[in-house]
C-alpha positions in Angstrom: -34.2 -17.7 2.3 -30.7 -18.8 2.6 -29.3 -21.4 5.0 -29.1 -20.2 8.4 -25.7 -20.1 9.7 -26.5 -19.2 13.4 -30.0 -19.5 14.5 -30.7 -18.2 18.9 -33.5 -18.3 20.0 -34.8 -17.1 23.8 -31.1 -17.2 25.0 -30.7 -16.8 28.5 -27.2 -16.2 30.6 -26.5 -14.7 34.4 -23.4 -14.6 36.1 -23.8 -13.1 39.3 -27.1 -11.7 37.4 -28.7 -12.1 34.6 -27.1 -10.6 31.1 -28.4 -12.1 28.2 -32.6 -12.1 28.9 -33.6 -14.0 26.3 -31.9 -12.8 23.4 -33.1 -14.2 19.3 -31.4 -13.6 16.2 -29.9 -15.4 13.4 -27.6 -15.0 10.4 -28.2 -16.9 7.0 -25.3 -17.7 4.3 -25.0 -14.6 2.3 -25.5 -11.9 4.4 -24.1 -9.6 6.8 -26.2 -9.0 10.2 -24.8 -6.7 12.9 -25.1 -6.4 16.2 -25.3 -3.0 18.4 -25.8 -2.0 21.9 -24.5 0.0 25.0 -21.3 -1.6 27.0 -22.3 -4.2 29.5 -25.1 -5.1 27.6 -23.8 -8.8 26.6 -22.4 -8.5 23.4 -19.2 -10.1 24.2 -20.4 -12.8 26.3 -23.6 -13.4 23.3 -20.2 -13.8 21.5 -18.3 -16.2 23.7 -21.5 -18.7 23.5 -21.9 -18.6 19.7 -17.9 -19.1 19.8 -18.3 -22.0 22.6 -16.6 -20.3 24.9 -19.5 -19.9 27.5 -22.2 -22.4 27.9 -25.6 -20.7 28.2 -28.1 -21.3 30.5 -31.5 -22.2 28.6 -32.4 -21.6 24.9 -30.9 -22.8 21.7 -28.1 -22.3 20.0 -26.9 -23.5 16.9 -23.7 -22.1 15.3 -22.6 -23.9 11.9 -18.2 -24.2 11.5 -17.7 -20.8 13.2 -14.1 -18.4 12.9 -14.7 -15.9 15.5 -12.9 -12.6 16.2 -12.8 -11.4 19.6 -12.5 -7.9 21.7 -9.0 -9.1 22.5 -6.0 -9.9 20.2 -4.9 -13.4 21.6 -2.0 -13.0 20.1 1.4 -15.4 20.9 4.2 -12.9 22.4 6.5 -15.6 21.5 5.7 -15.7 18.0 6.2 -13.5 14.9 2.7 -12.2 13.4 3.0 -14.5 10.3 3.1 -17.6 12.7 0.1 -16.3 15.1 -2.3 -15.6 12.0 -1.0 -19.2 10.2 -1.7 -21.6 13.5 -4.8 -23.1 12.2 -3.3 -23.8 9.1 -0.1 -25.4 11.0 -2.7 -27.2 13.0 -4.4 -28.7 10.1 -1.2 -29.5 8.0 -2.1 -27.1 5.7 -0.3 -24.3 3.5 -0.8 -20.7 5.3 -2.1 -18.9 2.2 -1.8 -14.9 3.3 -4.5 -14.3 1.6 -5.8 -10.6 2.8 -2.2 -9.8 4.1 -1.2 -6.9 1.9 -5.0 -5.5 1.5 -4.8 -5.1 5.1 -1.7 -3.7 5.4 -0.3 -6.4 7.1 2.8 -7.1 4.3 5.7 -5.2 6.3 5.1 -6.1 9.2 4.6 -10.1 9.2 7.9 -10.9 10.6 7.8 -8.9 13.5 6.5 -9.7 17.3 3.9 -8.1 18.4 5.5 -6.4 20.6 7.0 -4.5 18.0 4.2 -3.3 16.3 0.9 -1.0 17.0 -2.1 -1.9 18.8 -3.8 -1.8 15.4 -1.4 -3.8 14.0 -2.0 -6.2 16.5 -5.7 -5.6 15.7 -5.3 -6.7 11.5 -3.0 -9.3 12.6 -6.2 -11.1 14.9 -8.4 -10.6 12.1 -6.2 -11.7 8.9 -5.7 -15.0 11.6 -10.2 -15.5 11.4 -10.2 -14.5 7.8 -7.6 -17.2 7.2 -9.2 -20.3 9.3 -11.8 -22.4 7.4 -15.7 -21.0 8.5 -19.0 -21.0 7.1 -20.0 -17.8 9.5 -17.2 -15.4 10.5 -18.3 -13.6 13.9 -16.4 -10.5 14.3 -16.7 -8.6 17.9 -15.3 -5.3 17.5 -13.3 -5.6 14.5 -12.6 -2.0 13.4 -11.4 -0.8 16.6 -7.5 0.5 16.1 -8.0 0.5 12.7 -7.0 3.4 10.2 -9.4 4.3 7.8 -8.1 2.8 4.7 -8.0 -0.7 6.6 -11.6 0.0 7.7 -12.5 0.1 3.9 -10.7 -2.9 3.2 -11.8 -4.7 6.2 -15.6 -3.7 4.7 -15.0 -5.1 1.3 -13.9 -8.2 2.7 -16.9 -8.6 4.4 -19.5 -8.0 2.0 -17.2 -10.4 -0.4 -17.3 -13.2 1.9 -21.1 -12.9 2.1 -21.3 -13.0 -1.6 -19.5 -15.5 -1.6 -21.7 -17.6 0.6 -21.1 -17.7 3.8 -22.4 -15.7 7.0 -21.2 -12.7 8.8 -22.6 -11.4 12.3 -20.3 -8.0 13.4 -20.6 -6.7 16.8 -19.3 -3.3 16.4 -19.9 0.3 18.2 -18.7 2.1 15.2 -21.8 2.4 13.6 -21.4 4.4 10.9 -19.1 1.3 9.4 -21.4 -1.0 10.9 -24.5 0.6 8.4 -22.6 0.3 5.4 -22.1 -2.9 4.9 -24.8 -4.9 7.2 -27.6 -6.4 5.5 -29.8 -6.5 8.9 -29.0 -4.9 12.6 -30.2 -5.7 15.7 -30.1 -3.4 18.4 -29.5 -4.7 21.8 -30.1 -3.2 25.2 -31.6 -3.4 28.7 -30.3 -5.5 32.1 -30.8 -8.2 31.5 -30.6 -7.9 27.9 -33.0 -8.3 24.8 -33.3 -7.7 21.4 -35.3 -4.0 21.2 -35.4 -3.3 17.7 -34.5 -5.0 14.2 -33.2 -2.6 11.2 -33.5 -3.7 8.0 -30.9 -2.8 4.8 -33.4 0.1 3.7 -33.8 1.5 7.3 -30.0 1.6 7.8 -29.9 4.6 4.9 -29.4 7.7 7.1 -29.9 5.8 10.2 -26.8 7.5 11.8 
């Protein structure tokens, strides 16, 4: 058993009603857990509270030195793309290594705004900026949306490489077929408010889609 990286347990959330039901799962160093359910399901706002974003209401919640990818881009109009993926390491006094940068097909187009480039440009540029902060669990929500096929690829080897290398990875992702081959464990999410249903395990996943 690895160290856990992100442990929930009985998670609850409501807005104007409840979302998140009671919600349990967890993701140790070295492994890559996913995360799949309908829209309006919670995934997002599960994501926000592991990210810090949202507060929940009752349950526990311990994340461990997250980088987290969102649904949107947060990108800086006012910056080039080689500025918005380096902030953390401008925060932190540190050299930007661009490490990832060409295998994601990000080298052309670093000097650019992103207004100048694609939506799935945009897309590598928000995840080359988690890849390149300092985490022990990386928490991706929807990360292969916009992307071409040979980035997806890329984008999947980086991900079982960074959980062989230690640390923790949770995706949320619709795209399941991507999802399946690289996750370790899935858990599959559903109902209003929402629970955990159902927990795949790496030899259930085999044909699963």
């Amino acid at each position: 058993m690895g160290e856990k990286l992100v442990l929930v347990r009985d998670l609850r959330k409501s807005f104007d009603e409840p979302v998140l039901g009671g919600v349990s799962l967890e993701v140790e160093a070295g492994e890559v857990v996913g995360l799949i359910g309908p829209n309006g399901t919670g995934k997002s706002t599960l994501v926000k509270i592991l990210a810090g974003v949202e507060g929940p209401d009752s349950g526990e919640v311990l994340v461990k030195n997250p980088s987290v990818l969102y649904q949107e881009d947060y990108l800086l109009p006012w910056k080039r793309l080689r500025d918005n993926v380096c902030l953390w390491s401008k925060f932190r006094g540190k050299k930007c290594e661009l490490k990832y940068a060409e295998r994601l097909g990000l080298g052309d187009y670093l000097n650019l705004y992103p207004k100048q480039v694609s939506g799935g440009t945009r897309r590598k540029a928000a995840i080359l900026r988690a890849l390149l902060m300092d985490f022990d669990v990386l928490i991706l929500d929807e990360p292969f949306t916009g992307l071409d096929k040979g980035s997806k690829k890329e984008l999947l080897s980086i991900i079982r490489e960074l959980a062989n290398s230690g640390k923790g990875v949770l995706v949320v992702s619709h795209q399941l077929e991507e999802l399946f081959k690289v996750a370790d464990r899935v858990y599959l999410i559903g109902g209003r408010p929402a629970k955990i249903r159902k927990i795949l395990r790496r030899g259930e996943l085999e044909g699963a889609v």
